[in-house]
C-alpha positions in Angstrom: 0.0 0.0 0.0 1.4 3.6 -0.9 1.7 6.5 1.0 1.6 10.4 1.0 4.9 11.9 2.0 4.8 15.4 3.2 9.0 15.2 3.8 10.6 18.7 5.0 12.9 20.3 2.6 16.2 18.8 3.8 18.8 21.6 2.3 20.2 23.5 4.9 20.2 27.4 5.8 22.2 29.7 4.2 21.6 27.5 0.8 17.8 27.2 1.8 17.0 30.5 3.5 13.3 29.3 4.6 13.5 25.5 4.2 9.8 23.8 2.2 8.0 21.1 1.6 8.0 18.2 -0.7 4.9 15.9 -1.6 5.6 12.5 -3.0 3.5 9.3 -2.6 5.7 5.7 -2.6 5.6 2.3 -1.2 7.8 3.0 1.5 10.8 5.0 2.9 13.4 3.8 0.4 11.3 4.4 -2.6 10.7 8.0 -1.3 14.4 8.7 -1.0 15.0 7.7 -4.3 12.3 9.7 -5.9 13.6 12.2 -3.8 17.5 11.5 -4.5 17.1 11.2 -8.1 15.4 13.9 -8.5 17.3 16.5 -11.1 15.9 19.7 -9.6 17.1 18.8 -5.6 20.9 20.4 -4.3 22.8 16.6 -4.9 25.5 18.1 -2.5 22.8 17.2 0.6 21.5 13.6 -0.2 23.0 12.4 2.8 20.4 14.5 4.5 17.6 13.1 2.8 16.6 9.9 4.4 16.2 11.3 7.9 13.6 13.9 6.9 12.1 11.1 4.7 11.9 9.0 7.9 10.2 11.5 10.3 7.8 12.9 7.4 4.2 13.1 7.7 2.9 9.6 5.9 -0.9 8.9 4.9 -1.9 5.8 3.7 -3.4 5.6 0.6 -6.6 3.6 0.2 -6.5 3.7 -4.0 -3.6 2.7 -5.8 -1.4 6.2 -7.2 1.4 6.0 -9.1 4.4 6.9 -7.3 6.5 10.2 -7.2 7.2 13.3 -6.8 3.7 15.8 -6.8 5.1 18.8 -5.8 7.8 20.8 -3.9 8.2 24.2 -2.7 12.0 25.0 -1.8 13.6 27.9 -1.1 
């Protein structure tokens, strides 16, 4: 069964001066940090940081079946 991620923007002040949000659904943790790892748009200098956050996010099982990734993100 899938989930909803809400996962806190994991990039660190001064390179994200207010921090965000990302919304993803996946099957568990380690699909959500690679969504979230291979994602072209994230700071790769911080994946390291990436499972933690994934790990304490906000998760909300799904009761239909989604396909998984990324649907959206607001970083600063």
């Amino acid at each position: 069964m899938k989930s909803l991620y809400i996962v806190d923007y994991w990039v660190p002040f001064p390179s994200s001066e207010y921090g965000g949000v990302v919304s993803l659904i996946a099957e568990n943790d380690t699909e959500a940090f690679e969504l979230l790892s291979n994602e072209q748009g994230f700071d790769d200098r911080y994946t390291n940081l990436i499972m933690p956050n994934v790990v304490k996010a906000q998760k909300f099982q799904l009761v239909d079946d989604y396909q998984s990734g990324i649907i959206d993100a607001f970083t600063t």
